[in-house]
KESE-571982 format. One record per residue: x, y, z of N, C-alpha, C, O in turn. Coordinates in steps of 0.1 Angstrom, whole numbers, plus 5000, padded with zeros to 4 digits. Example, Ala and Ser with C-alpha at 12.3 -4.5 7.8 and 13.67 -1.06 7.14 Angstrom:
% KESE-571982
513249435078512349555078513249675078514249675085512849785071513749895071512950005079513450115080
END
This chain:
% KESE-571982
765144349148765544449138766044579145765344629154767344629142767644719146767344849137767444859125767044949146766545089141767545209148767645239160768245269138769245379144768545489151767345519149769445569161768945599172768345689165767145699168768745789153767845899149766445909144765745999142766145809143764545739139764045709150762945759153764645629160764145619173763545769181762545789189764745889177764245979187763346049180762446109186763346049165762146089157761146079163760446159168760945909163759345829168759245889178758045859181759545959187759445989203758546159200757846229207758946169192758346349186757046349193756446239190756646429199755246449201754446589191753346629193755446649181755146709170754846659162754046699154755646529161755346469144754046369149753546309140753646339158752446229163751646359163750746349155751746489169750346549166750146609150749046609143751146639147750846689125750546569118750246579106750646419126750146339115748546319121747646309112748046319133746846309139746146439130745046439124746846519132745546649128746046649111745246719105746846619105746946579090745346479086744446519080745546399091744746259088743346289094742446309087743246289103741946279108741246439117740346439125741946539112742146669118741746649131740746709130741846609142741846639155743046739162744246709161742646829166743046909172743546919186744346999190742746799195742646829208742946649212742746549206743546679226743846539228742746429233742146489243742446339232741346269236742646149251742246129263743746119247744546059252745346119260745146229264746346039264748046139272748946159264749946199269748946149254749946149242749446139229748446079227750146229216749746249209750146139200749346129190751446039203751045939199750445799203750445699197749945839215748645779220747345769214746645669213747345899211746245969203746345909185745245899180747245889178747445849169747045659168746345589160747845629177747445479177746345439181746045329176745245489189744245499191743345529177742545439174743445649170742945659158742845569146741845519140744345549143744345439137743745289140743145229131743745239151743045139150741445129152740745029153741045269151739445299154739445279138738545209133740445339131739945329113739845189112738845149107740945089117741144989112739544859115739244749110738944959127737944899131736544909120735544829119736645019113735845029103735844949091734844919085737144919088737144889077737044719079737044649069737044679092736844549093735744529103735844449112734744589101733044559109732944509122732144429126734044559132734544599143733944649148734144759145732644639159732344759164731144669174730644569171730944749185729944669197728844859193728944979192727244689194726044799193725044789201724644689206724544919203723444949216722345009212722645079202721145019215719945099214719945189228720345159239719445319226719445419231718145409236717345359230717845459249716445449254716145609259717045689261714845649260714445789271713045769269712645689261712245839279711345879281710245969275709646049283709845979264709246099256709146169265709446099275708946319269708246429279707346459268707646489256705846459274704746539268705346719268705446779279705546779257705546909254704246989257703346959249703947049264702447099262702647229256701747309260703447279250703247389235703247309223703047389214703247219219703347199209702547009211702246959221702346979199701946849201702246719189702346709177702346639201703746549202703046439192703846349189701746429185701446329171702646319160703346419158702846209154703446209145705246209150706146199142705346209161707146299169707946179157707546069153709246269154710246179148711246259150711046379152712546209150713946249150714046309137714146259126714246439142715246519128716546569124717046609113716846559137718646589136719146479142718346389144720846479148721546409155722746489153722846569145723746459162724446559167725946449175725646369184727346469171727746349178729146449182729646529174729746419195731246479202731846419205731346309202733246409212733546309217732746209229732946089230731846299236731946219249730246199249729746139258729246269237728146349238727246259224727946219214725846239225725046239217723646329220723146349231723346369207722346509211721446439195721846429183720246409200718746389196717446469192716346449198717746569179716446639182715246629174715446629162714146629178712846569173711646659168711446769174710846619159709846709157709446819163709746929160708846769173708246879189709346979192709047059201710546999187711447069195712147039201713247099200712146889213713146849220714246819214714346769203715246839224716546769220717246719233717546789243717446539231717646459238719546409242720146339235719846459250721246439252721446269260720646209267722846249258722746169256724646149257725346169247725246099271726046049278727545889270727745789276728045909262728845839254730545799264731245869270730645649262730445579255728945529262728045519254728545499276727445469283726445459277725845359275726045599270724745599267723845619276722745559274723845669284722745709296722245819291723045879284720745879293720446019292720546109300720046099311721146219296721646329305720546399307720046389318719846489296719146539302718146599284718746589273717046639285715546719277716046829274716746869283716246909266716247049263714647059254714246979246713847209259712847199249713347379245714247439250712247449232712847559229711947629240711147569246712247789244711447889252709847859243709847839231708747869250707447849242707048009236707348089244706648049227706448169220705048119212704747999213704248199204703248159193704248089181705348139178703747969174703747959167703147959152701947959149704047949143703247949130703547819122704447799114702747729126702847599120703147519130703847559140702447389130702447259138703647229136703847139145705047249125706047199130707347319129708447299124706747429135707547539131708647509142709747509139708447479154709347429168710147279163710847229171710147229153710647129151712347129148712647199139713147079153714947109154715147069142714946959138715547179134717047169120718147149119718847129109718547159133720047169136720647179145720247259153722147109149722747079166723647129160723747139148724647189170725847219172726447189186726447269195726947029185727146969198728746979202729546969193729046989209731246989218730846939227729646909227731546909237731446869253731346969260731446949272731147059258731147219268730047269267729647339276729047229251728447319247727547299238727947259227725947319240725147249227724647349224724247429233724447379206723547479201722547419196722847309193721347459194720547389183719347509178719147619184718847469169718347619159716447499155716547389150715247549159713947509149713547599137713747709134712947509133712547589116712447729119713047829114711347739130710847919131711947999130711848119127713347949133714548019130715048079149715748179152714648009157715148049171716147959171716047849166717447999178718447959179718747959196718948069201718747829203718747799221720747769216721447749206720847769235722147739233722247719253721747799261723147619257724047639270724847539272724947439265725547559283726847499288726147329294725147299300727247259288727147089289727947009300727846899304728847169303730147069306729647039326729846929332729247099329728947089346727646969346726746959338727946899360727346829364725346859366724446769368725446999366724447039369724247159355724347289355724047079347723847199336722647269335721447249337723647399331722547539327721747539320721547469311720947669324719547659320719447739308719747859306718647629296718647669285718147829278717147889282719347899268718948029269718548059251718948009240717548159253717548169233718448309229718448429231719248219222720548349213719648399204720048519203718848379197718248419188717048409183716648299179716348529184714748539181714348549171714148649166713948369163713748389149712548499143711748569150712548499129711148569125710948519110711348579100710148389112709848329101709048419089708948369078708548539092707948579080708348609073707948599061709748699078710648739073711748699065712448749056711548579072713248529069712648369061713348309053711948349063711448199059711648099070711648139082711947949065712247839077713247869072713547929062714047789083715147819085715247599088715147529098715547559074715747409071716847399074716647279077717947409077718847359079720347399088721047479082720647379098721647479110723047359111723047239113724047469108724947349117726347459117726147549109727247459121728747529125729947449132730247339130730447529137731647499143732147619153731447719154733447609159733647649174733747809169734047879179733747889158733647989153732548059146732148169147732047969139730647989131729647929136729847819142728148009132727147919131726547969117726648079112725947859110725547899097724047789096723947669097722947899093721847869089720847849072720247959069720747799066719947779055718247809058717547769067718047919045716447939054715747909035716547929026715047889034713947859023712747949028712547949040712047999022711048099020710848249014709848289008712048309017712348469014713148489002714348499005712948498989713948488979714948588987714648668996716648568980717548628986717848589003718748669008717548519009717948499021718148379025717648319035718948339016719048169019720148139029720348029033721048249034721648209043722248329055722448449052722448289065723148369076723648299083723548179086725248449089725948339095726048469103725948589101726348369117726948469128728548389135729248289134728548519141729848499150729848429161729948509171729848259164729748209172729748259189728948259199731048289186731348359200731148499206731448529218730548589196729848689202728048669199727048719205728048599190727048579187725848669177724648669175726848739173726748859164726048789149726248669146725148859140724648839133725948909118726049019114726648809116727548899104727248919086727748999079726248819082726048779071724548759065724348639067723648799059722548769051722448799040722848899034721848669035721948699013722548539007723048439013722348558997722048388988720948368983720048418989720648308971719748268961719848118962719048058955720648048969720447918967719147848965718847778956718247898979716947798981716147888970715147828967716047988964714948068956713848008954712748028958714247888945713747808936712347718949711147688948713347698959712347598969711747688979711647648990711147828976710747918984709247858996709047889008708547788987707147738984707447638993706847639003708347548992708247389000708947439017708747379028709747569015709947629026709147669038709547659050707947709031706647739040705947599043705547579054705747519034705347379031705847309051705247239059707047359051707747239060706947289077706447219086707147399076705947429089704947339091704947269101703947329081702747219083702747099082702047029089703647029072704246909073705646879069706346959063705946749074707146729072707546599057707546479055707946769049708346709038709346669037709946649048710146629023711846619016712246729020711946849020713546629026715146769026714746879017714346839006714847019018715147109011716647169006716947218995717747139019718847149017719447149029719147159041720947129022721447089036722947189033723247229021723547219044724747289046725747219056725447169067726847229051728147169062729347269060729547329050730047279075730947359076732347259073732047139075733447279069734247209067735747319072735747419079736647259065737747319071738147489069737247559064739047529072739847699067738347749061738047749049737347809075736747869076735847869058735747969051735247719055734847759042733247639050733147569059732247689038731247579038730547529029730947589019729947469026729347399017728047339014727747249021727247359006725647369008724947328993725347348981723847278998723447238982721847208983721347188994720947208971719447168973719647048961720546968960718947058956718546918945718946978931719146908921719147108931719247218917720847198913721347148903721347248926722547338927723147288942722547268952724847288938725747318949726947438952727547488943727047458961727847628962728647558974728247468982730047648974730747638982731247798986731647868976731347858998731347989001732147989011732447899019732648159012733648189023733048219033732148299029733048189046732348229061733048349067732448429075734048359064734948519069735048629059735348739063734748609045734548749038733148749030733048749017731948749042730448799038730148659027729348669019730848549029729448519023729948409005729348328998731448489006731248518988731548368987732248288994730748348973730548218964731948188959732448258950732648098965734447998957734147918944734847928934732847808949732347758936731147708936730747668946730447698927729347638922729147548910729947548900727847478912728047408901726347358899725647358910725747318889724447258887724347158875724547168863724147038883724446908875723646898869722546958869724046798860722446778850721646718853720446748849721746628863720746548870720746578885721746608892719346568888719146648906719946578914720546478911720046618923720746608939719846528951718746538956720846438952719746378964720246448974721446428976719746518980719846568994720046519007720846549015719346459007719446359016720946259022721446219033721146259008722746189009723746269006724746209000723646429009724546509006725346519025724946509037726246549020727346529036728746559031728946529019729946639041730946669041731646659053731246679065732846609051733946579062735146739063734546849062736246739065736846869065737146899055737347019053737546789041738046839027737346829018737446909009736346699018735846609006734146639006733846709016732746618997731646639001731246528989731546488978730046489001729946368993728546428981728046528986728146408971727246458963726546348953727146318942725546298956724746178946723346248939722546328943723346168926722746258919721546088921721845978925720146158916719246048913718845948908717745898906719945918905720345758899721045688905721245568902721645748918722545638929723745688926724545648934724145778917725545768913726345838924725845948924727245838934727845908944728945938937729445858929729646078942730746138937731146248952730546338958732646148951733246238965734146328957735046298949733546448960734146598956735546658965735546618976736446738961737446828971736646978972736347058964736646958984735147098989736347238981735647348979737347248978738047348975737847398960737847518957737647258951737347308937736247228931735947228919735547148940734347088934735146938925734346868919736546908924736546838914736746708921737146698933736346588911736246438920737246338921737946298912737046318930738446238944737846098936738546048927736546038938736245908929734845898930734245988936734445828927732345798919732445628924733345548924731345628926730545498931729445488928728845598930728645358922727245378923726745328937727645268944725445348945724945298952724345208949723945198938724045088959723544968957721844958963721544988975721144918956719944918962718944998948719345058939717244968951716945008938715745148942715545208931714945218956714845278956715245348968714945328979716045448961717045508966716045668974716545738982714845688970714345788980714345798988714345928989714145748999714245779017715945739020716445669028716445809008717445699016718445879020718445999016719245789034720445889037721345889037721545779032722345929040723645919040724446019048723946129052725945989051726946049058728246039059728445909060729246079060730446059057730946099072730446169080731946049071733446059084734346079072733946119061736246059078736746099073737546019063738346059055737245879066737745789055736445679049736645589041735045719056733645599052732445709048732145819051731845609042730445699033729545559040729645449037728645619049727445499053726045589044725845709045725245479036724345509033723245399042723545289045722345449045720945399049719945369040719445469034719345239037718245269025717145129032717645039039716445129029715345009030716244969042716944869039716345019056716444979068717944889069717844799077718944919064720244829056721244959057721145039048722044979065723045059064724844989057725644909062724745029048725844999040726945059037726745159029728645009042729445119044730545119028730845019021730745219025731645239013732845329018732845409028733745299008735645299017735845449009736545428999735545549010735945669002737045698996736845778986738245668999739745648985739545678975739745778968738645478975738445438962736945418959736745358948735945448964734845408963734045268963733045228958735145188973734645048975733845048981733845108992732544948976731844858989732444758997733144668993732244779011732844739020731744589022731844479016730344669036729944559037728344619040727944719034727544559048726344639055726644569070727244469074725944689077725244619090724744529095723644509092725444419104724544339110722844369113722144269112722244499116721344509121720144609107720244689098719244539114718444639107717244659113716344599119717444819108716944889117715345009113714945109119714844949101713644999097713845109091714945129087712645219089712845329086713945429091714045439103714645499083715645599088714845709089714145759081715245749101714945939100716046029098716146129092717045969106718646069108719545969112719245859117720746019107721845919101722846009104722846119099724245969114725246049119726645959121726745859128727646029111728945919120730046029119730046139113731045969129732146049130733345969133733145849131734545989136735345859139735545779148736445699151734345809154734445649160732945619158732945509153731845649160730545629164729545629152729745729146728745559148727445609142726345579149726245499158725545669144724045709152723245669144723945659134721945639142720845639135719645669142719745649154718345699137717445679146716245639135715945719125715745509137714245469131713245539134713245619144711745519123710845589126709945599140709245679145710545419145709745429160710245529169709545559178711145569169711845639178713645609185714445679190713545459184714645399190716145469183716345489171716745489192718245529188719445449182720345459191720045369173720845269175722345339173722645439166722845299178724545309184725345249183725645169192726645269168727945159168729045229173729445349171729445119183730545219184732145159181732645119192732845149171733845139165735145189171736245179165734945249187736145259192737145169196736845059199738645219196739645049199739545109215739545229218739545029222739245019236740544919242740544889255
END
């Protein structure tokens, strides 16, 4: 088949291979030598999704006994995924990095030791993982942070000296290469703060979101209850956040202010609340999932979930799949259209934390074991 030369020198654009890479799957940065390297690459990582493509590993490490804190009960509470990086953080505080595609362990981060207030006030809410650079934030509201990228990485430093009395826990942390944005439950009025990543500046406090969950906020110090709430950053500096009541979507560059809200008639699973850069996924307690446009709350398409109790269950989205976790059965749905695809070969018990991105998902069971798909075209 012949193709005239002006399409031919088209196809050669390395503008139009990077505006459809960062159109489709927003990447920004090149993983490849070419941006349409980088495209063809992507695409066949999707196509590996959608046809149960993918080679899987269990993750191994060593617990370290903490001697500030104590390690009964330890479970994974976050997960954290980059291109090159997996980051693990668990009750006790630790957070376990973790070497991709290999999978070797890099290296332990624990928080600075201070008094605590509560047996699981050191416990991790939240990563902010790059290849240069890991943040991570515990309930007490301290925020550690250092450089990833050298062979000999630095030594972990605290950006921020929480003050749980004040401010409540601090359930839930996560950002981007500009923001960091915290969810705190305990303090009416202070449900949220954000700072300036890169100076690290405190620019924003104030929200009513958690009011209502003030009580289960203090609750989470001593044990480890239900999600209170969760927050995701998404694209053109906006984020998105929600409890079981209510969901809000807000601006991160002018203080704060509320774009939209909304309170369904029926509660929010939290748990299976998750956002990619446009869309947020939102299931109410009957299984019903509805992928929303983070811009006006209105819905892209509805799916029910399959399965009959739906409480421990979690969920997470990439940019074209919704994996839900439930009774140890991770099962992927096609976001478009709301198709069921398929489940997992493996199963993998109790979920604690549940993470995918385009190419990878993470999970981690209650024993501790880490499991690892990795859906890259190689």
């Amino acid at each position: 088949m012949q193709v005239c030369s002006t399409w031919r020198a088209v196809s050669r654009s390395e503008l139009l291979w990077q505006n459809l890479t960062r159109r489709i799957w927003n990447v920004r940065h090149l993983t490849r030598n070419t941006w349409q390297q980088e495209y063809i690459y992507r695409q066949r990582t999707a196509c590996n999704f959608q046809l149960r493509r993918c080679m899987y590993t269990t993750l191994h490490f060593i617990p370290t006994v903490n001697n500030n804190n104590n390690n009964d009960g330890l479970s994974c509470r976050r997960l954290a995924l980059s291109d090159h990086h997996l980051a693990a953080g668990f009750s006790d505080g630790a957070v376990h990095l973790f070497h991709l595609p290999g999978g070797f362990h890099a290296s332990t981060f624990y928080p600075q030791h201070r008094d605590r207030l509560g047996r699981f006030s050191s416990a991790v809410s939240g990563i902010i993982l790059s290849d240069v650079r890991i943040v991570f934030a515990t309930l007490d509201g301290d925020i550690h942070t250092t450089d990833i990228q050298d062979e000999d990485i630095a030594p972990l430093r605290r950006a921020h000296l929480g003050d749980v009395v004040n401010h409540g826990a601090l359930v839930d942390f996560t950002g981007c290469d500009r923001w960091w944005v915290g969810l705190y439950a305990g303090v009416p009025g202070h449900a949220f703060r954000i700072w300036n990543s890169e100076t690290e500046e405190l620019v924003f406090v104030g929200g009513t979101l958690t009011d209502p969950q003030s009580v289960m906020g203090w609750h989470l110090l001593t044990e480890l209850t239900d999600l209170i709430g969760r927050v995701r950053v998404t694209g053109n500096n906006i984020a998105v956040a929600c409890t079981r009541l209510r969901v809000i979507v807000f601006d991160l560059q002018n203080q704060g202010i509320i774009l939209r809200e909304e309170e369904p008639r029926r509660r929010i699973m939290v748990g299976l609340f998750d956002a990619n850069n446009e869309s947020a996924l939102i299931t109410d307690d009957r299984g019903v999932a509805s992928m929303r446009l983070v811009a006006d709350l209105d819905e892209r398409c509805w799916f029910r979930l399959r399965g009959r109790n739906l409480r421990r269950t979690l969920g997470c989205v990439n940019s074209g799949y919704g994996l839900i976790c439930g009774a140890g059965e991770i099962r992927v749905y096609e976001l478009e259209r709301g198709q069921y695809l398929y489940n997992f070969n493996q199963a993998i018990g109790d979920c604690n934390a549940l993470i995918a991105d385009e190419r990878y998902v993470a999970a981690c069971s209650s024993d501790g074991t880490i499991h690892l798909w990795n859906f890259g075209a190689e």
